[in-house]
N, C-alpha and C positions, 0 to 999 in steps of 0.2 A: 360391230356385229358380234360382242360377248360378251356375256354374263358371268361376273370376275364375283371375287370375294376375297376382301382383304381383313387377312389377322394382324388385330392391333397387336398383341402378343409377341407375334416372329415377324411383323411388320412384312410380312407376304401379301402376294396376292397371286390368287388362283382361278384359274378361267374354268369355270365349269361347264361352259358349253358353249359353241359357237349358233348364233338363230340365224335363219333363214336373210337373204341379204335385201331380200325384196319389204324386209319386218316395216310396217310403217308406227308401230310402237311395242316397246314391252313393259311389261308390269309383273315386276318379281316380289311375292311375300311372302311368308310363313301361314300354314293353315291355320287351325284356331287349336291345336295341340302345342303350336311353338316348336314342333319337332320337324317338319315336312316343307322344302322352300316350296312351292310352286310359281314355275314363268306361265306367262301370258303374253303372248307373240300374235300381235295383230297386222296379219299381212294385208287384209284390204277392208272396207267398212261392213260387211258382215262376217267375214271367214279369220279363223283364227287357229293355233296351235298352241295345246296344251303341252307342258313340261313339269315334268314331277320328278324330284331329290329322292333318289332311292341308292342304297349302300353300292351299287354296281355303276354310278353316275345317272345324271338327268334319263328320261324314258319318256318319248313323246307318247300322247295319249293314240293317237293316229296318225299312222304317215304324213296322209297328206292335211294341210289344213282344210278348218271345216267349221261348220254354223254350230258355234258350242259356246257354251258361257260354264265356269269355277264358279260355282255356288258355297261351296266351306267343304270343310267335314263333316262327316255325322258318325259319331262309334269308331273313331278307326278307321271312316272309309270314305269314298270322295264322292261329293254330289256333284255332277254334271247334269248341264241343260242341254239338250241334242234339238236342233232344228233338220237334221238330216234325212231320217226316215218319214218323220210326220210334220208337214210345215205348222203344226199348233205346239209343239215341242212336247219331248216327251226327256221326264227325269228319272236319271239312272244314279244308281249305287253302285261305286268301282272300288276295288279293293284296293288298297295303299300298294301292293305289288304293282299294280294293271290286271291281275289276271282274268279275274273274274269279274263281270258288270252285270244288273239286274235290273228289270224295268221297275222303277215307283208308282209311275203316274202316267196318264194321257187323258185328254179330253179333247175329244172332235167339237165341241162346244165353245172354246173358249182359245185363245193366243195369248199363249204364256209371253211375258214380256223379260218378266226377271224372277229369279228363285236367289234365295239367300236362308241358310241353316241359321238357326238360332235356339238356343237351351234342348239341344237334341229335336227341334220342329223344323220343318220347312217351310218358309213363308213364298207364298206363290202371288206374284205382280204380272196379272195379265188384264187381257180385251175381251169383252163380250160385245160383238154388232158396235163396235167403239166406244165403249164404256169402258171404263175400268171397273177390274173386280180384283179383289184381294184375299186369299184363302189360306188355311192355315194346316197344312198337310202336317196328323199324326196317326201313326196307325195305322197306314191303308187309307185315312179318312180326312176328308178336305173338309172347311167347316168355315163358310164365307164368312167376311166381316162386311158390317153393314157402311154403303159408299153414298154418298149423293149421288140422285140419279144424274145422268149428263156430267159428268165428276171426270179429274183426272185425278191418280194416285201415283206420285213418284216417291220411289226409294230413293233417300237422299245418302251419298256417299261421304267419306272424313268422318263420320264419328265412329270410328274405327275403337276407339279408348273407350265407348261404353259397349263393353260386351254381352250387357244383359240386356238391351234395346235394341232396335233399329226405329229409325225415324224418316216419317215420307211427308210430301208434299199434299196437301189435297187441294184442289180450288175447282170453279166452275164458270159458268160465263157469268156468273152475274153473284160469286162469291171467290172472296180473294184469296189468295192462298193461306194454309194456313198449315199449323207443324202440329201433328201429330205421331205419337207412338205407341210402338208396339213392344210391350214387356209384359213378361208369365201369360202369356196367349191372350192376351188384353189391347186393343186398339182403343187410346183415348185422345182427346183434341190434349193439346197446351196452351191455348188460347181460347179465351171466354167468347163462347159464339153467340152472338147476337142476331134477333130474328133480321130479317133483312124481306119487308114486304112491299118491295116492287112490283110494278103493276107491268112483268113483262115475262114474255111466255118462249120456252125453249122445247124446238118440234128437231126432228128428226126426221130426213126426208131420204128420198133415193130416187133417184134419174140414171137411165140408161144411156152409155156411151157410146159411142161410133161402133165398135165392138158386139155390143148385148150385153155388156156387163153393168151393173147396177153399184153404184156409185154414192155412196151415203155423202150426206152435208146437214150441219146444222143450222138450223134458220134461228136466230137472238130478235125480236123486234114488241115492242107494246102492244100488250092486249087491246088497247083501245084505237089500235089505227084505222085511221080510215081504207076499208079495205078497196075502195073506187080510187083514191091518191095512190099515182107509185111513189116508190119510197126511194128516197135517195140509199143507196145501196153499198157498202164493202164488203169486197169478197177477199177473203184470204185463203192461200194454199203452200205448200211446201213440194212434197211430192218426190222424196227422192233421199237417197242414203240409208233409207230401212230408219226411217224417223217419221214417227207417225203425228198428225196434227189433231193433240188432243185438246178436250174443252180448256179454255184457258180465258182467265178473267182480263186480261193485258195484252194486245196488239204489238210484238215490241218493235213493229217496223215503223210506223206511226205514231207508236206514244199515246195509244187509246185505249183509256178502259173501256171494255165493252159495253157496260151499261150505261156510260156516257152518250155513246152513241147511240144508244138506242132509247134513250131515254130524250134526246133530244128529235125523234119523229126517225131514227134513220132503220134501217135493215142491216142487220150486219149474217153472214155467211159464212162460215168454216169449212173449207172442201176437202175432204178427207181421202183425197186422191192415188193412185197408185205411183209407187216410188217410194212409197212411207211401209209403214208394217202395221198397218190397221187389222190386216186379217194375215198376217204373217210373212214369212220370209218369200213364200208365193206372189204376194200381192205387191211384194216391194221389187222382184225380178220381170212383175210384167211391165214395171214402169220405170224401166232402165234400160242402158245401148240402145241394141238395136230393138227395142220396146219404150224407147224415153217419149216419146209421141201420144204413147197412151194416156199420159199425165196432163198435156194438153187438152186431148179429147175429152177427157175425164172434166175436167175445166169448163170447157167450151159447152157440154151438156146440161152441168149444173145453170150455168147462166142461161141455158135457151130455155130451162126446165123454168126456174121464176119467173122468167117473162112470162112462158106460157100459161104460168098457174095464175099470175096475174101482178105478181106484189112490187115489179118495175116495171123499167123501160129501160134499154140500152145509154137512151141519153143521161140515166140516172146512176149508173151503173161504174163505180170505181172500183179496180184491185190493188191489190198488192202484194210484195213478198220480197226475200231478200236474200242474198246469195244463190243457191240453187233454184228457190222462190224467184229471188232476182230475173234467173235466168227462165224463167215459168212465165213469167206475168210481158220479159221482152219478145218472148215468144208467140203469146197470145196477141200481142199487139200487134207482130206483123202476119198471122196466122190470119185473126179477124179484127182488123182497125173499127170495122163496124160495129162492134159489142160493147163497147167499153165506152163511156163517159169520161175516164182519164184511166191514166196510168201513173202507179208509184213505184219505180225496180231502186230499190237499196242495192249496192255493191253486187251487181248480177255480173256472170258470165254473157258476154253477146256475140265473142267472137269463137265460134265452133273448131275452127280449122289450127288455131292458132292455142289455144288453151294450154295445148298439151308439152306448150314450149316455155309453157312458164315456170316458175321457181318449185310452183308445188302441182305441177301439171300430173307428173306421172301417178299422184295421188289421187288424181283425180282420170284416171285411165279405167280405173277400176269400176268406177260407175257406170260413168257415161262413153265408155269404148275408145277407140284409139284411130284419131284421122289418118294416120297413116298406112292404117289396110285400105283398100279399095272400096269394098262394099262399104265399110263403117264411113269412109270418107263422102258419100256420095248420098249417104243418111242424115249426115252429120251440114252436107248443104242444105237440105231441103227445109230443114227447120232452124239452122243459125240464126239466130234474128238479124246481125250484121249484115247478112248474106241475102237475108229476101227483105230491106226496105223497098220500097217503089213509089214511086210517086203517084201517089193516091192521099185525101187527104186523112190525116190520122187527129185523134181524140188530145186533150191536154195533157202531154207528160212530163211526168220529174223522175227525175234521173240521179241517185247520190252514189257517191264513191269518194272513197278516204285516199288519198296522195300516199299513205304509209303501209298499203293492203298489201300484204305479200299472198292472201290466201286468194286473192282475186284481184290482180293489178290493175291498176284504174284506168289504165286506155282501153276497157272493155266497155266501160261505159263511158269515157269522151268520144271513141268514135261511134257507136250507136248515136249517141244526142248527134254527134256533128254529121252525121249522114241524112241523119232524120230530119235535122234543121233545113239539110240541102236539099233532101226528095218531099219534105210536106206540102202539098196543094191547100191543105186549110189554112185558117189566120190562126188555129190553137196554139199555143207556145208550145217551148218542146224547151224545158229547163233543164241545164245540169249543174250540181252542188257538189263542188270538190270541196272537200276538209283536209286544210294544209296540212294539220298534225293527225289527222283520221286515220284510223287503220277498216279492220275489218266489222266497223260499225256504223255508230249514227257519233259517233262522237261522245264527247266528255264531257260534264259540269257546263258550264253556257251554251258551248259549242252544240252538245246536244239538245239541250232545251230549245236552243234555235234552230234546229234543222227538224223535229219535231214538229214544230209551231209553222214553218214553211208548210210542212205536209200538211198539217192539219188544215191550216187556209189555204192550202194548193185546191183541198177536196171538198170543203167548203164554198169554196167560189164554180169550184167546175160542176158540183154537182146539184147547187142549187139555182143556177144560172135562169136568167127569164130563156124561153124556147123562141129562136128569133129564127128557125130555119124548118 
């Protein structure tokens, strides 16, 4: 719990400050003067405490921790990101003392996702209606750079050594990633973009949930399908952690390029649900604790929303997700067994009551609440998936978990499969894929390839199946 500094010199070491003990990391560096340390003390996965090296010792930015992100310096003085007054954030200029702080920016239009200083500019990584958009704040004056539409843009972190750049991700459902940068207010690709004309069309849709809240997803599927066939169908979602589910060319629970699948007759789905930070730090606290249920809802509407519109059927209907997703998709299963065509939970939470006794439980308190108060515990029944199997019959599932997961221990998903084996009325299987050396993934080199390839024919078989009932 301290942030030491030792001189090779006088072969000391000196503790500069003690963080807070509940810290679940810190990240101490030098500003981009070389003169200034700044700590970065991340107490839970949105809230954090700023520390800045000033001649009278360390000087937190705010008492208490709070929704802020270190952007650099700019002149002398510090750019902070604040999620606290305005959930779209709004960037301030803080004087190297603390004393003085000034507003830069706000926009009720858009969710700032990340801001990073560069050659005296601010570079601004946000959301618009779940687009990315990327703008180059000088002056008072924002000055977009041009994105694919349906696009994500991520700012990639380590190349720290080129100070006259920064470099981000960009890809889309039906283009792969690709590295592009940003030097002397210039956004250019590094990679030779090739046209890429697929005959498949990416909509943007909205469904209202249990709530009245409206609910974006995006629909990936070929312009030429027959719009009388439902379509065998993947639905993915996350929903949780203040981690938003943006367009992305790669499935990575399943191992599917999207346009594989969709290029093969299927529907593929993005559900850009709450619990994530699609429309900001708002939208990610209504799909948390005692709000984790919204994420479901949010789920369960976009799937009623396609059937209704027309483009499946239930029995055509697979999801997926993994770890908190994991814990999303076990959820839905026993929530409504009757939606789904099958089920794929990677390395999910199932067991609600018990999470919190694991290695890395109390990390995970901060999200999804703590079974040991009453109220939460009694929330926290209603939707366990462990906790509400019944014997009714349920859809085809597979179930993977690594033997080496410390971030999610693997009896969460043997006993879900082995309860579910014991309460299912249907003949569907109900598979579990332990990986001996697996940790919090799909596995390594073979290992993954094959458990992949399980999935892909798991969804294959279930969802293309003759209708015998």
């Amino acid at each position: 719990n301290h942030l030491k500094r030792y001189d090779f010199e006088t072969q000391e070491t000196i503790c500069l400050f003690t963080y807070p003990e509940n810290a679940i990391m810190v990240c101490a560096k030098f500003d981009e003067s070389g003169q200034q340390l700044v700590a970065d003390v991340t107490v839970d996965y949105s809230r954090h405490q700023l520390y800045f090296e000033t001649p009278q010792g360390f000087v937190a930015y705010h008492e208490k921790p709070e929704c802020v992100q270190y952007c650099g310096s700019l002149k002398g003085n510090h750019i902070i990101l604040s999620f606290e007054e305005n959930k779209h954030g709004q960037l301030f200029q803080v004087s190297s003392d603390l004393h003085t702080q000034t507003l830069l920016f706000e926009d009720h239009d858009i969710f700032i996702q990340q801001a990073k200083v560069l050659d005296d500019e601010i570079y601004l990584f946000a959301m618009k209606d779940v687009d990315s958009v990327v703008y180059r704040f000088h002056d008072g004056k924002c000055q977009p750079f041009e994105i694919s539409t349906h696009a994500s843009a991520t700012l990639l972190s380590g190349f720290e050594a080129y100070q006259d750049a920064l470099f981000l991700l960009v890809e889309s459902f039906v283009q792969p990633p690709m590295l592009y940068r940003i030097r002397q207010g210039v956004l250019e690709s590094l990679a030779d973009k090739k046209a890429v004309n697929l005959p498949i069309e990416v909509s943007k849709v909205f469904y209202e949930s249990k709530d009245g809240t409206k609910i974006p997803a995006y629909l990936i599927y070929r312009k030429d399908h027959d719009p009388n066939k439902p379509l065998p169908t993947l639905m993915y979602g996350y929903g949780g952690y203040n981690v938003p589910s943006l367009p992305s060319f790669h499935n990575p629970f399943v191992g599917l390029d999207i346009v594989d699948w969709v290029m093969d007759g299927g529907l593929y789905v993005n559900c850009c649900i709450r619990g994530g930070n699609e429309y900001g730090e708002t939208w990610h606290t209504q799909g948390y604790k005692l709000k984790k249920k919204n994420c479901y809802y949010d789920f369960i509407a976009i799937a009623e929303g396609i059937i209704k519109d027309g483009w499946t059927i239930p029995q055509k209907i697979g999801i997926c997700g993994g770890s908190n997703g994991g814990l999303l998709v076990c959820a839905l299963l026993t929530m409504r067994p009757d939606l789904w065509g099958c089920v794929i939970a990677s390395v999910p939470h199932s067991d609600m009551l018990s999470f919190a006794k694991d290695d890395r439980g109390p990390m995970y308190i901060t999200e999804y609440g703590d079974p040991d108060d009453e109220e939460q515990f009694h929330y926290f029944l209603s939707y366990s998936p462990f906790h509400n199997i019944q014997r009714v019959a349920y859809p085809p599932v597979y179930i993977q978990t690594g033997e080496c997961d410390n971030n999610v221990p693997p009896y969460h998903g043997k006993k879900m499969a082995a309860r579910l084996q014991q309460y299912n009325t249907s003949k569907h299987p109900i598979l579990l894929r332990v990986l001996e050396k697996g940790s919090h993934d799909r596995g390594k080199g073979d290992v993954y390839t094959q458990t992949v390839s399980e999935m892909q024919a798991f969804l294959h078989l279930a969802l293309h199946k003759e209708e015998k009932e």
